[in-house]
C-alpha positions, 0 to 999 in steps of 0.5 A, a space after each residue: 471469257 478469252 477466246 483460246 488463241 489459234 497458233 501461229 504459223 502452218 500446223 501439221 498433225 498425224 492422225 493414223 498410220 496403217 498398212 494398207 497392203 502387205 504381200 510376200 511371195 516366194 515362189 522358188 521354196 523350199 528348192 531355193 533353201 538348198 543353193 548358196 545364198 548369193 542374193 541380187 536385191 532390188 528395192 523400189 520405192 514410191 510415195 503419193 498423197 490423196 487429199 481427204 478433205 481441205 485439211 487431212 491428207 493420205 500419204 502412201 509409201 509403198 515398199 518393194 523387195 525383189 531377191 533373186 538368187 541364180 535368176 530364180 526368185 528367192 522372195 518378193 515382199 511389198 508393203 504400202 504403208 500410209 498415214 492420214 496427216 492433217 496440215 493447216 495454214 501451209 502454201 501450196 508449195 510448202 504444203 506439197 514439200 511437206 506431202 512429198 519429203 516429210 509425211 513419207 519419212 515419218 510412214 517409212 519406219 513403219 513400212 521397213 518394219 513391216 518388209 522386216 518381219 516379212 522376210 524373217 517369217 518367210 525363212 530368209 536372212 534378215 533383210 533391212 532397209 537403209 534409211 531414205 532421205 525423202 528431201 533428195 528424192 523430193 528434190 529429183 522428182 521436182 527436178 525431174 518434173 522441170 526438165 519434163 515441162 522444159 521439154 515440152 516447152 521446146 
């Protein structure tokens, strides 16, 4: 008998994606249902990782959507998102990119979807998330945390 051989190279597996809280306020209906529709939208996003276990990571996505509408809030929607992603035979450095960039990307389809159906069912136009490029956000925070540490330094 043969053992069966391990792969080669870091190996990255999803085992769950769940949402872990989910609100929608709107606070100003049904008066705001009655003044013209001209939205200022404000949408924050942010993501961090809980190791389970030497393997398995959590990776939360958390989604905010603020609309007001004359300074009076039409509809804040939130969503945390997460994933559980199993990654093996990763650098530190490399296994943090990964937790930082790529896991987020693959929670976020699931939390816009969720923020979507939100909106809709509260009565307000359909509202969609434009796609996020996790990489460059990934790269400022890292920048951001240099300067930091920079600062500190000096």
């Amino acid at each position: 008998m043969t053992e069966q051989q391990k792969p080669a190279g870091p190996q990255l597996g999803l085992q769950r994606v769940y949402t872990k809280d989910i609100s929608f306020e709107s606070p100003n209906t049904p008066q705001l249902f009655r003044e013209e529709w001209k939205p200022e939208v404000n949408v924050e996003l942010s993501n961090n990782a809980n190791t389970l276990d030497d393997k398995n990571y959590e990776v939360e996505l958390t989604v905010t959507v603020t609309v007001k509408v004359a300074d009076k809030t039409a509809y804040l929607a939130e969503v945390k998102q997460a994933g559980i992603f199993t990654l093996d035979g990763f650098a530190d450095d490399a296994k943090d990119g990964v937790l930082g960039s790529y896991c987020p990307s693959v929670v976020f389809p699931f939390a816009r979807e969720a923020v979507a159906d939100l909106i809709q069912k509260g009565g307000f136009p359909p509202f969609y998330l434009q796609p996020v490029d996790f990489n460059a956000l990934y790269a400022q925070h890292l920048q951001q945390q240099t300067t930091k540490e920079e600062g500190v330094k000096h």
